[in-house]
C-alpha positions as CSV (number, residue, x, y, z in Angstrom):
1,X,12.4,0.4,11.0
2,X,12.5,4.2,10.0
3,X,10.2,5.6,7.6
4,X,10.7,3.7,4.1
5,X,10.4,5.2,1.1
6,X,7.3,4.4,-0.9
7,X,9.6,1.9,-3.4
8,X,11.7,0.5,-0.7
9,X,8.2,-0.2,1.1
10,X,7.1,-2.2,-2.1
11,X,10.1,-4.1,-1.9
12,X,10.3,-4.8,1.4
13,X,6.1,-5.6,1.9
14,X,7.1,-8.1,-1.0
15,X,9.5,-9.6,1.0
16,X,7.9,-10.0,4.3
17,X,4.5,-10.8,3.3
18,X,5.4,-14.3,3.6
19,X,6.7,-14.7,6.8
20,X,4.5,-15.4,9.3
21,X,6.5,-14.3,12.4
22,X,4.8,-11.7,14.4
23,X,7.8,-9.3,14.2
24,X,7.1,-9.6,10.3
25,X,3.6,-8.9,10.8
26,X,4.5,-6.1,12.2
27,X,6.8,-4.5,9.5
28,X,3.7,-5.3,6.9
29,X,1.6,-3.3,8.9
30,X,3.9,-0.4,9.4
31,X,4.4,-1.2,5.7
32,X,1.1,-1.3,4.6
33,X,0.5,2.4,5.8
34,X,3.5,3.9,3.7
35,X,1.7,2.2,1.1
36,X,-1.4,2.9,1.4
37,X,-0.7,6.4,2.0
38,X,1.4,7.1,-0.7
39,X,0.0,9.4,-3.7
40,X,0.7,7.7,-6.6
41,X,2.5,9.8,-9.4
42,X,2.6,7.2,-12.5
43,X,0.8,4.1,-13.4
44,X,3.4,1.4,-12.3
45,X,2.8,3.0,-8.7
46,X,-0.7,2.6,-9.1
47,X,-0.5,-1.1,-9.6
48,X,2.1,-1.8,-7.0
49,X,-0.5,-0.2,-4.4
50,X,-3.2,-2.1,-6.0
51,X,-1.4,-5.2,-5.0
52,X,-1.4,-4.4,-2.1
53,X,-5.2,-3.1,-1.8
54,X,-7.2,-5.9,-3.9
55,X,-5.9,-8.5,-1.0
56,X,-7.3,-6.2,1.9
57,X,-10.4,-5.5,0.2
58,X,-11.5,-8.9,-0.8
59,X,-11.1,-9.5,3.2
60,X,-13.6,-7.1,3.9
61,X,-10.9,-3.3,4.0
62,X,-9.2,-2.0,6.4
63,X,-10.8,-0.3,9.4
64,X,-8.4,2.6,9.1
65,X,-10.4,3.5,5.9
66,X,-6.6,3.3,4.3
67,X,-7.8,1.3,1.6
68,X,-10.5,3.4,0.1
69,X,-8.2,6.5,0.5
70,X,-5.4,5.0,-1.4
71,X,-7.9,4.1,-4.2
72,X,-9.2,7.4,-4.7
73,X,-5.7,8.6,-5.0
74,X,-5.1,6.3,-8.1
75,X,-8.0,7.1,-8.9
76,X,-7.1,11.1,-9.6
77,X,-4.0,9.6,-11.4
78,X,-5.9,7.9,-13.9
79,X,-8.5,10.9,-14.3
80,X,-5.5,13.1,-14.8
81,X,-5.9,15.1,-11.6
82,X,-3.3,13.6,-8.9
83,X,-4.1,14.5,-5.4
């Protein structure tokens, strides 16, 4: 897979999240890191990386730090000052 676009990433994590085949897990992962490291630019952005965070937080987050990175980016969207 090339680099995805942060909304074909959305779509396509949605769709591959449930498999469970390990070329699947793969493509989450690779996935995951568009995601993740995507700056959001409106609110509906926001929430679609949010879906994707809450779930790897309530694990325990990402080693990567990924997670905490991607939320301070929504948070300087909501504060007005994007990253």
């Amino acid at each position: 897979m090339g680099r995805a676009s942060f909304s074909q990433a959305i779509v396509q994590f949605s769709n591959l999240s449930v498999s469970a085949d390990d070329a699947a897990y793969r493509a989450v992962e690779n996935l995951e890191r568009v995601i993740l490291d995507h700056v959001p630019k409106t609110p509906a952005e926001a929430v679609a990386m949010l879906d994707v965070i809450i779930p790897e937080v309530s694990l325990g987050g990402r080693a990567d730090g990924r997670d905490v990175k991607a939320l301070q980016s929504i948070r300087s969207l909501l504060d007005g000052h994007p990253a």
